[in-house]
C-alpha positions in Angstrom: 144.0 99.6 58.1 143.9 101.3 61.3 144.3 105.3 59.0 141.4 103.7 57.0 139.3 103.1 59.9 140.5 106.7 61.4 139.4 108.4 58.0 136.2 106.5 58.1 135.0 107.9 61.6 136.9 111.2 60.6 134.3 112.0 57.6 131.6 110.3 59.9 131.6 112.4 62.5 131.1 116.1 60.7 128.5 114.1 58.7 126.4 113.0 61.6 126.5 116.7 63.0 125.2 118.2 60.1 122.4 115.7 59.7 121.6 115.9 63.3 121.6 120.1 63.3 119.4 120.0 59.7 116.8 117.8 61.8 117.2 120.5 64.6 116.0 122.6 62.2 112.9 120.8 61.0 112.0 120.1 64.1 112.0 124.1 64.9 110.4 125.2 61.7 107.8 122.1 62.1 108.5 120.5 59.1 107.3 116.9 60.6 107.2 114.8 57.4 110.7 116.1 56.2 112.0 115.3 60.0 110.7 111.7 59.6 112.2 111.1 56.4 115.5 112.5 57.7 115.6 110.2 60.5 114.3 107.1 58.2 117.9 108.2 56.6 119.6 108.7 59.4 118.8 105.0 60.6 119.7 103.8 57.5 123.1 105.5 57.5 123.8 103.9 60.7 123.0 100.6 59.4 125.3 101.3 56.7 128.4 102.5 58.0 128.0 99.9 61.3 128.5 97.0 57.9 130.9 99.2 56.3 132.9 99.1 59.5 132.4 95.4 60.5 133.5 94.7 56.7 136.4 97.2 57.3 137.6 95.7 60.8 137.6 91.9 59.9 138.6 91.4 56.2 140.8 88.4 57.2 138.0 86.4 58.8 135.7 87.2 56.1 138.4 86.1 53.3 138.7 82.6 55.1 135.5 81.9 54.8 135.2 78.9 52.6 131.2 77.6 50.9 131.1 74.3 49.9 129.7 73.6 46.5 126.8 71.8 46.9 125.1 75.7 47.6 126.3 77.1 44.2 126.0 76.1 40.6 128.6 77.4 38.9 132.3 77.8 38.0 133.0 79.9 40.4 134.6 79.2 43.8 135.4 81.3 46.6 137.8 78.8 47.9 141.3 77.0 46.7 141.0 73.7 45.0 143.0 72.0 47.8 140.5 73.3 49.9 137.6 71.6 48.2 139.4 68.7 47.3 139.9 68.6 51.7 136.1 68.9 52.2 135.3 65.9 49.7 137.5 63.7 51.6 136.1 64.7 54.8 
């Protein structure tokens, strides 16, 4: 996990230098709506990889997480039977 999350800001960084020297530009050759745009996706790509890399760092805790079934309708069940069965008794 830890190579995964050293590729992930690897390919990161190189990508966030780029986008920051193409606003550089813009901003010199005064191309003001293209420089808003590229910062409405540069926010966005932050959002993005700052999920990407909660989801990346704590697989385990999200994988334990358990919904009860009264908030679904379905066959589906993210949980074991044992661990439903445990929740009806409670």
């Amino acid at each position: 996990m830890v190579l995964l999350l050293t590729i992930f800001v690897a390919v990161s960084l190189p990508v966030e230098f780029s986008i920051h020297r193409y606003s550089y530009w813009l901003q010199k050759t005064n191309r003001k709506p293209s420089l808003e745009a590229v910062e409405k996706m540069t926010e966005e790509l932050m959002l993005l990889r700052f999920i990407s890399l909660l989801l990346k760092a704590t697989p385990s805790m999200i994988a334990n997480i358990c919904i009860p079934s009264k908030f679904y309708n379905s066959n589906f069940s993210p949980c074991l039977r044992s661990e439903i069965d445990e929740e009806i008794e409670k």
